[in-house]
LOMAR-545085 format. One record per atom (N, C-alpha, C): residue in three letters; x, y, z. Coordinates in steps of 0.001 Angstrom, whole numbers, padded with zeros to 6 digits, always signed. Each point is the difference from the previous one (the first is absolute). Layout:
// LOMAR-545085
ALAXYZ
...
//
This chain:
// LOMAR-545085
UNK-003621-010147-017035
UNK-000061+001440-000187
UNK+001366+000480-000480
UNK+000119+001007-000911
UNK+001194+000162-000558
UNK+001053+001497+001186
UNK+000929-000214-000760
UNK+000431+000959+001206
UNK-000230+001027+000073
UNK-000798+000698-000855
UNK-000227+001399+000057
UNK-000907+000449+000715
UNK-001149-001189-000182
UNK-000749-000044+000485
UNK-000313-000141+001526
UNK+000913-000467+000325
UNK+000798-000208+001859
UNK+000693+001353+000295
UNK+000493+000814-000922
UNK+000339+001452+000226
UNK-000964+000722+000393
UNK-000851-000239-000799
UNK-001351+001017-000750
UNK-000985-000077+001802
UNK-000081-001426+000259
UNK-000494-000017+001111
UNK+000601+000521+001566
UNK+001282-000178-000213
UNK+001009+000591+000993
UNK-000339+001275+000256
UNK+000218+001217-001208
UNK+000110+001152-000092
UNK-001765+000354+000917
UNK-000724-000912-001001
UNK-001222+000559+000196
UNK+000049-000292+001984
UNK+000264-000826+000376
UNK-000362-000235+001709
UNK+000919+001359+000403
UNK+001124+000337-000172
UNK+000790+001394+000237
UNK-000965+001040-000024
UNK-000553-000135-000919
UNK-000366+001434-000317
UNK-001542+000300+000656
UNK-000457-001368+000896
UNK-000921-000014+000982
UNK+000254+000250+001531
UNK+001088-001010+000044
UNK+000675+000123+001567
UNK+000613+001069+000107
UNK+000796+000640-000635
UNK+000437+001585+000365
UNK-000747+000816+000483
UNK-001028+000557-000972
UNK-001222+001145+000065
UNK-000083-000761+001631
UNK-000689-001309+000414
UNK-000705-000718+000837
UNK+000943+001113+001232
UNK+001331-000178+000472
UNK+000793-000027+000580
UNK+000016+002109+000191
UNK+000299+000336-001036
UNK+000074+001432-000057
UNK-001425+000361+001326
UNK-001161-000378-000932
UNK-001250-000070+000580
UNK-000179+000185+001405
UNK+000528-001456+000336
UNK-000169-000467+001454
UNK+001517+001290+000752
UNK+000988+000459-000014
UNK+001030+000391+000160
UNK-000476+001342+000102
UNK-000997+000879-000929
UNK-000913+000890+000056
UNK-001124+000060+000991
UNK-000022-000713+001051
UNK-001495-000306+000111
UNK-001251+000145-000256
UNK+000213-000366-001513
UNK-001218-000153-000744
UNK-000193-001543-001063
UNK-000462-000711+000578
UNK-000140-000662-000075
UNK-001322-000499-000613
UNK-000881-000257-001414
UNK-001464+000057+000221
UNK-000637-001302+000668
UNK-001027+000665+000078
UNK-000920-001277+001263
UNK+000180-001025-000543
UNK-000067-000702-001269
UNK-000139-001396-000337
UNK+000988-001040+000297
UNK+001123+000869+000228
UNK+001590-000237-000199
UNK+000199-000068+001509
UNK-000101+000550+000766
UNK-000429-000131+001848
UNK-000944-000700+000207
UNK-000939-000371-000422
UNK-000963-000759+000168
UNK+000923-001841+000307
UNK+000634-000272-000949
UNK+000489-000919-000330
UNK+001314-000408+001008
UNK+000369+001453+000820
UNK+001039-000178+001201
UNK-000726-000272+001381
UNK-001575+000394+000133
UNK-000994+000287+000995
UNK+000179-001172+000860
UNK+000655-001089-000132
UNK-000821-001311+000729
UNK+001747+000185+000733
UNK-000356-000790+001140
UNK+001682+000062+000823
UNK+000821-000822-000507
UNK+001518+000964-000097
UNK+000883-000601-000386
UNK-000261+000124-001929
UNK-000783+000559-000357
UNK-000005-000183-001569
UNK+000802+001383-000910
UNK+000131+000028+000995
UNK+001949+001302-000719
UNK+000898-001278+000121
UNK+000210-000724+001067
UNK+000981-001274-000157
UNK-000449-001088-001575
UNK-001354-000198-000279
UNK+000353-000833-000675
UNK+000039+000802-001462
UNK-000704+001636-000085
UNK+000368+000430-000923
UNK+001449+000420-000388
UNK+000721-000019+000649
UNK+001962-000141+000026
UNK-000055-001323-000465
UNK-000185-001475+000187
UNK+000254-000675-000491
UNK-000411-000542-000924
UNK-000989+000355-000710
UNK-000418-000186-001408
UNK+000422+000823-000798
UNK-000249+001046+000128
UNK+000687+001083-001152
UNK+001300-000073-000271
UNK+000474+000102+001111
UNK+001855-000679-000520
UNK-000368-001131-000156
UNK-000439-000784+000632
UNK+000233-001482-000666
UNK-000319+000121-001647
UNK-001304+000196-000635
UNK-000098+000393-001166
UNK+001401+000704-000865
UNK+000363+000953+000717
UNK+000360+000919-000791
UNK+001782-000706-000442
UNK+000350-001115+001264
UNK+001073-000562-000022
UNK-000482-001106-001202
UNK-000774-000502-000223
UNK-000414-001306-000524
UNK-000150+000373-001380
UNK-000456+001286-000430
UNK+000456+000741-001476
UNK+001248+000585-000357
UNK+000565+000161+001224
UNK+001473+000620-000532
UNK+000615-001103-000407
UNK+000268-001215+001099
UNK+000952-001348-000779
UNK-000242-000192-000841
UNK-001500-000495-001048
UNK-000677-000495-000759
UNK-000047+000890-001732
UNK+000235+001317+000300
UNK+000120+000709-001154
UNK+001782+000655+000181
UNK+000675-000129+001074
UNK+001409+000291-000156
UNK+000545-001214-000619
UNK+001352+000076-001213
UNK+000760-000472-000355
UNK+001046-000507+000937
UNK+000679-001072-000155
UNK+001034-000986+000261
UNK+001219+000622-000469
UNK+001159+000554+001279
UNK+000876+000136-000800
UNK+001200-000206+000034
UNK-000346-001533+000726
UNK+001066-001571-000391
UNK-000624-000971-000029
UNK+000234-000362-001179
UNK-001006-001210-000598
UNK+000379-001498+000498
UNK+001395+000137+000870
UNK+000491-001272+000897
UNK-000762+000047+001374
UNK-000490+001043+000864
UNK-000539-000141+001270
UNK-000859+001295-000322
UNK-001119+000130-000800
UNK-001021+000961-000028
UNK-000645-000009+001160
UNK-000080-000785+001434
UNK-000430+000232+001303
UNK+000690+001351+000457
UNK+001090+000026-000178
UNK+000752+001608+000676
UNK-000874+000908-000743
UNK-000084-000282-001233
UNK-000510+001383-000417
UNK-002087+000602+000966
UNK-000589-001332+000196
UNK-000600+000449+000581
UNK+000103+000524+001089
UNK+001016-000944+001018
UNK+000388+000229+001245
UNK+000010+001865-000304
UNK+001097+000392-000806
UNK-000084+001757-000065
UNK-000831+000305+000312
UNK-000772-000194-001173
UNK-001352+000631+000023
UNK-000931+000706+000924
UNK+000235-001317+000800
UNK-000819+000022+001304
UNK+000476+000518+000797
UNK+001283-000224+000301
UNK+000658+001085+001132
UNK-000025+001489-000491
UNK-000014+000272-000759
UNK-000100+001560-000705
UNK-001058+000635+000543
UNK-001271-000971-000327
UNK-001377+000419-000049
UNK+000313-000046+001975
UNK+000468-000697+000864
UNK-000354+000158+001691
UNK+000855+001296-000326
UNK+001304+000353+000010
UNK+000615+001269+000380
UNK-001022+000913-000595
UNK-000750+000183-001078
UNK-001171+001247-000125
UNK-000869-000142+000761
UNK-000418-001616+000627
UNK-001027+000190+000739
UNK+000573+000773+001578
UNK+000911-000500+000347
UNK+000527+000862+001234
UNK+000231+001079-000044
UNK+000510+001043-001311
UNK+000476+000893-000250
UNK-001466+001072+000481
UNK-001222-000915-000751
UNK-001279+000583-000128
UNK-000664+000217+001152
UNK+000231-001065+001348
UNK-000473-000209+001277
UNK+000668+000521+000970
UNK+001090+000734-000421
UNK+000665+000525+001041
UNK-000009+001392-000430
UNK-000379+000677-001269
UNK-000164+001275-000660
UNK-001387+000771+000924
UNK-000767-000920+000775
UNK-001118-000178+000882
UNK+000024+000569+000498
UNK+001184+000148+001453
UNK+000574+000660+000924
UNK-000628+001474-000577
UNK+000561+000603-000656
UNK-000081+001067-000693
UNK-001698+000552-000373
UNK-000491-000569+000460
UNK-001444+000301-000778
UNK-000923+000102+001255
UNK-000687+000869-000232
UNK-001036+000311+001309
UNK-001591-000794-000298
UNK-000068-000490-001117
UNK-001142-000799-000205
UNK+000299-002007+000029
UNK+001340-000094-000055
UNK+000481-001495+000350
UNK+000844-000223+000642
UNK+000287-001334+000281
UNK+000734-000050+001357
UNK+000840-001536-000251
UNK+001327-000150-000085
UNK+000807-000898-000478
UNK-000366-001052+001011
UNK-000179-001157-000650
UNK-000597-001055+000753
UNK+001056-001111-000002
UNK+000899-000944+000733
UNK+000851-000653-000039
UNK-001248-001547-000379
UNK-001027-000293+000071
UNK-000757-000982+000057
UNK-000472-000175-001489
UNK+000281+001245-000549
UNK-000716+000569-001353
UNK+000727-000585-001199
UNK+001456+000415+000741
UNK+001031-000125-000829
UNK+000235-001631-000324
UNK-000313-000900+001284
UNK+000789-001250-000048
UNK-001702-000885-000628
UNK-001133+000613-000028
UNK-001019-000508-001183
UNK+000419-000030-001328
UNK+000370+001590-000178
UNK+000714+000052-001585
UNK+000851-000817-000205
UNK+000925+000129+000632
UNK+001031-001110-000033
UNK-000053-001324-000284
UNK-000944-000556+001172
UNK-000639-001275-000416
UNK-000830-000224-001117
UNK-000659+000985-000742
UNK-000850-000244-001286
UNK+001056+000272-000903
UNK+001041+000899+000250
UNK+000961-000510-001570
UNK+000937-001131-000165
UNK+000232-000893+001703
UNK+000156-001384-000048
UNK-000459-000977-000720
UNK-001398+000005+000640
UNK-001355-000616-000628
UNK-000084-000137-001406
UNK-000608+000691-000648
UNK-000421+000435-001069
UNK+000971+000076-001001
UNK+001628+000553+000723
UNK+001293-000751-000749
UNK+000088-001117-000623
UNK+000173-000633+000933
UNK-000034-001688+000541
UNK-000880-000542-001527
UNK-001154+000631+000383
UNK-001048-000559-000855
UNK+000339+000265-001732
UNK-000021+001082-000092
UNK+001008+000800-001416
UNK+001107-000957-000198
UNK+000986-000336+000817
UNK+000884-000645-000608
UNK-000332-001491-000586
UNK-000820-000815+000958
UNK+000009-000870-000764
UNK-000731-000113-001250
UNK-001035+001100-000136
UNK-000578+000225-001250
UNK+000835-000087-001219
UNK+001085+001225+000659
UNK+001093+000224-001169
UNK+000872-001449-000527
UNK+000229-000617+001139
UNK+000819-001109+000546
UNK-000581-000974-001524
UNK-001337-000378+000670
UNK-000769-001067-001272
UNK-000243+000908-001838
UNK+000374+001262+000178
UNK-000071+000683-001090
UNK+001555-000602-001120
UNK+000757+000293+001229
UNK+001416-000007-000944
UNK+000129-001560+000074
UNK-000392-000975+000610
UNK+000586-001599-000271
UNK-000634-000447-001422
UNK-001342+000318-000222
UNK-001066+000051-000965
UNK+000841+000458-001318
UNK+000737+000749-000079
UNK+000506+001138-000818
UNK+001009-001397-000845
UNK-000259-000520-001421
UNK+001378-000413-000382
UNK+001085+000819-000440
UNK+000849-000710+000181
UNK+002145+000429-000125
UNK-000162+000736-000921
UNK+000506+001260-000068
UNK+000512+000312-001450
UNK-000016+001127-000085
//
């Protein structure tokens, strides 16, 4: 897939998970979208897929920008994306329809590990593949 195309998909998951988030932060949330949190514990694993996802498109369509240890540059990445996720889970406090979850946070966390992890070596076998030049 070319890189724009890893943008193109990036932007597009943004521009789902936001609204998603506003939504839920509103408490309005539509049924299909709660439906899918209904079973126990499935706000935990929906924190860890969606960031996990959303981490696993950011490495994958973000640029390298040291071409001697392009691992840091994901490493950023990813830490960027937890400080918004905390920034976002603790903005909670504040809201009379959600409620900052410390269990919530360390799912997200763990799915932009995960799903990191997984992104990088994607990227990893992308750039060895790649000849010199």
């Amino acid at each position: 897939m070319r890189d724009w195309k890893r943008t193109l998909l990036l932007l597009f998951f943004i521009l789902v998970i936001v609204p998603t988030i506003v939504l839920a932060d509103l408490g309005k949330l539509p049924g299909f979208l709660a439906a899918i949190y209904a079973f126990p514990d499935g706000d935990k694993a929906g924190h860890f897929v969606l960031y996990g996802i959303l981490a696993f498109l950011l490495v994958n369509a973000a640029p390298f920008s040291d071409s001697q240890k392009p691992w840091k540059s994901s490493l950023l990445y990813c830490c960027l994306l937890v400080v918004a996720i905390g920034i976002e889970e603790i903005s909670q406090h504040m809201l009379q329809t959600r409620s900052a979850d410390l269990l919530d946070f360390i799912c997200s966390v763990l799915g932009v590990v995960v799903f990191g992890c997984i992104a990088w070596q994607v990227k990893r076998k992308k750039i060895s593949t790649q000849p010199d030049g």
